[in-house]
Every structure is written in structure tokens, then in C-alpha cells.
C-alpha positions in Angstrom: -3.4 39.2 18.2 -2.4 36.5 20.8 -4.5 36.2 23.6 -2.6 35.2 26.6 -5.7 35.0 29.1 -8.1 33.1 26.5 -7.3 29.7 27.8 -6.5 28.4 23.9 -2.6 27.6 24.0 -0.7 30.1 22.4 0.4 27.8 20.0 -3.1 26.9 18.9 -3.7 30.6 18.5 -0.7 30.9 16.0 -2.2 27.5 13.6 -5.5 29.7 13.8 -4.3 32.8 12.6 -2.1 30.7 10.0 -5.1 28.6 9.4 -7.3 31.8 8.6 -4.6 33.0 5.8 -4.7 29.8 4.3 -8.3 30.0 4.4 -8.4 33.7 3.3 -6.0 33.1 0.4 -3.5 35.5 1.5 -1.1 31.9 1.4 -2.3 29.7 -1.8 -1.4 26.1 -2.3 2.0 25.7 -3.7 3.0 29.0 -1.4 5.6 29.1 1.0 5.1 30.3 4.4 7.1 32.6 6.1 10.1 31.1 7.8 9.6 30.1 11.0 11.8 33.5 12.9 9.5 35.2 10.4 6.7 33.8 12.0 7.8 34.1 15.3 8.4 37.7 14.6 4.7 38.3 13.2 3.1 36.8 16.1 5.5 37.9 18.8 5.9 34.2 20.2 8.8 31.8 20.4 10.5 29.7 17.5 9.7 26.7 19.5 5.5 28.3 19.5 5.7 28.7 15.8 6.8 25.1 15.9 4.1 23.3 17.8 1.7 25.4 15.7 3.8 24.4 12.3 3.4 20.6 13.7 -0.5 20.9 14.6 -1.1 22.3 10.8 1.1 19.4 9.3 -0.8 17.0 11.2 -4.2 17.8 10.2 -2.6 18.1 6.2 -2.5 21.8 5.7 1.1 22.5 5.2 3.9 20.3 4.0 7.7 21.2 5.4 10.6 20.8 3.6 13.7 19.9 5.6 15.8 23.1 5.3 13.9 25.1 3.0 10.5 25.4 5.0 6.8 24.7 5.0 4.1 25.0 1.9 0.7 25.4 1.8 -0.8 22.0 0.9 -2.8 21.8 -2.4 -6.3 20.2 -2.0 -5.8 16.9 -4.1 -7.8 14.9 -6.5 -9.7 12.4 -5.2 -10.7 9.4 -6.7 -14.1 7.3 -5.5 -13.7 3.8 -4.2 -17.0 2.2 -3.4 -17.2 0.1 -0.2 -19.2 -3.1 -0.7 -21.5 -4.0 2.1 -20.0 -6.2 4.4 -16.2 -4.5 4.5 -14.7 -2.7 7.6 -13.0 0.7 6.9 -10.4 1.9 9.3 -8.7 5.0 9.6 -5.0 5.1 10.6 -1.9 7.2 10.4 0.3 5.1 8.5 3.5 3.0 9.1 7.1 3.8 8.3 6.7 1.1 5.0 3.4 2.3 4.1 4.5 5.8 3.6 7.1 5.2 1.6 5.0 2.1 -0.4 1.7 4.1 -0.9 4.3 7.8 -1.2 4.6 9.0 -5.7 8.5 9.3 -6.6 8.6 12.9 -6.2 7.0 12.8 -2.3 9.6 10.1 -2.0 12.4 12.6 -3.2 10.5 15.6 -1.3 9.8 14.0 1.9 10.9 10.2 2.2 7.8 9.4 1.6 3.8 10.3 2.6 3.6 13.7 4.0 3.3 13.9 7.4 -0.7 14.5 8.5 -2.0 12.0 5.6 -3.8 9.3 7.2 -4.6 6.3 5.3 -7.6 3.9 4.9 -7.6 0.0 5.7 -10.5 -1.8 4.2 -10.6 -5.1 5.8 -12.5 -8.2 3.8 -15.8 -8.1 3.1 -16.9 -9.6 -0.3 -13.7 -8.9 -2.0 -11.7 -11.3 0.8 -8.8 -9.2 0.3 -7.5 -6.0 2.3 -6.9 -2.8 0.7 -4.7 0.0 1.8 -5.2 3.3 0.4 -4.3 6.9 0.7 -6.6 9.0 2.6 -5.6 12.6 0.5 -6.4 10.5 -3.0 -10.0 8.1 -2.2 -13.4 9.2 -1.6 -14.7 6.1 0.3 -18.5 6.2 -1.1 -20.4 3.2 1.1 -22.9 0.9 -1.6 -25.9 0.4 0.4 -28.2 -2.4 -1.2 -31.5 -1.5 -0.3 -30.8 1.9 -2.0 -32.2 1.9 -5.1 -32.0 4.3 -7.6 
């Protein structure tokens, strides 16, 4: 299954395969993944492989982990639209220590001090509003109002 002379780091390899159950259903959102000597086990790598490739699939919001009971799959979430007025600059951002636990519900602040990890966040700097806006990349649909469409 892993491909030593492919040139794609093992540990890449392993978030693929992972990546491809997820995808494949074979691990639903809500699930729990194997642990991570399970893991190793299946893919005949290292604990400190399964890791990285743990790490890479947190970061891009696919799994969650748990300190000390393990990693879930991720559950795609609502998303709610927030119109951008012409004018206002959108940046995209992991967030800061304060805004994960700020912009974080109670029970992701009980889960896992706050934002999961891999859950960037949106900074809309003035435009016509004059006021900055922070908001949760995993929640807002950033829809961009154009004036000279007209419907």
C-alpha cells in the first residue's frame, strides 16, 4: 500500500489512504478512527508516520482529535451566507490563541479549548460597513455583491 520509491512522503501516503476512507464512507462523520498503533499497524509505518499524517488531515479540517481518547471524522457543517459589500477586503487566516476560544461554541470549548485545530477564520476589513468582522471559516459562505450584476 505504501510506496516507498513514489517520491510522496510516506506520511502523505498514509492522510491519502485515510483521506480516501473518509471519502469512501468506510469512516462517517461523528466516527472514530482507529487509534493511532492501530493505524500504524494497518499501514506498516511508525506511530510518529501516523502522526504527521493525523496532523496534515487536522490541518486541512478533516479529522478532530481528542486529547486521550483519539481523532473523529469531522462532520461537514452548516454554513451560513455573509454577503461582502463592494469595497471590503476579505482575508483568510488561521486564527489566534483568543480568537479560538472567542469565536469556539461551549462544547468545542469543553472538547478542545476552543476552535478545532485546521479551521481558519475570515477577517473582513472596512469597506462600507467601517467596522471589521471576524468570522468562522467552517460556519460563513462569503458570497461577494457585485453592483453591476443585475438580476
Amino acid at each position: 500500500m505504501i510506496d516507498y520509491s513514489s517520491g510522496v512522503p510516506v506520511y502523505r501516503q498514509v492522510a491519502n489512504a485515510i483521506r480516501d476512507d473518509i471519502t469512501a464512507g468506510r469512516y462517517r462523520p461523528g466516527a472514530w478512527l482507529p487509534s493511532e498503533a492501530q493505524l500504524a499497524q494497518m499501514y506498516e509505518v511508525g506511530r510518529d508516520t501516523v502522526r504527521e499524517a493525523l496532523a496534515y488531515l487536522r490541518a486541512e479540517g478533516r479529522i478532530t482529535t481528542v486529547r486521550k481518547r483519539g481523532s473523529m471524522v469531522a462532520g461537514e457543517p452548516t454554513r451560513e451566507p455573509h454577503h461582502i459589500l463592494p469595497g471590503a477586503r476579505v482575508i483568510a487566516r488561521m486564527p489566534t490563541p483568543d480568537e479560538r476560544r472567542d469565536l469556539a461554541t461551549s462544547g468545542e470549548l469543553r472538547e478542545f479549548g476552543g476552535i478545532p485545530e485546521g479551521v481558519p477564520i475570515f477577517e473582513i476589513l472596512p469597506g462600507p460597513r467601517k467596522h471589521r468582522r471576524v468570522l468562522r471559516g467552517d460556519h460563513v459562505e462569503l458570497v461577494f455583491d457585485d453592483p453591476q450584476i443585475t438580476e
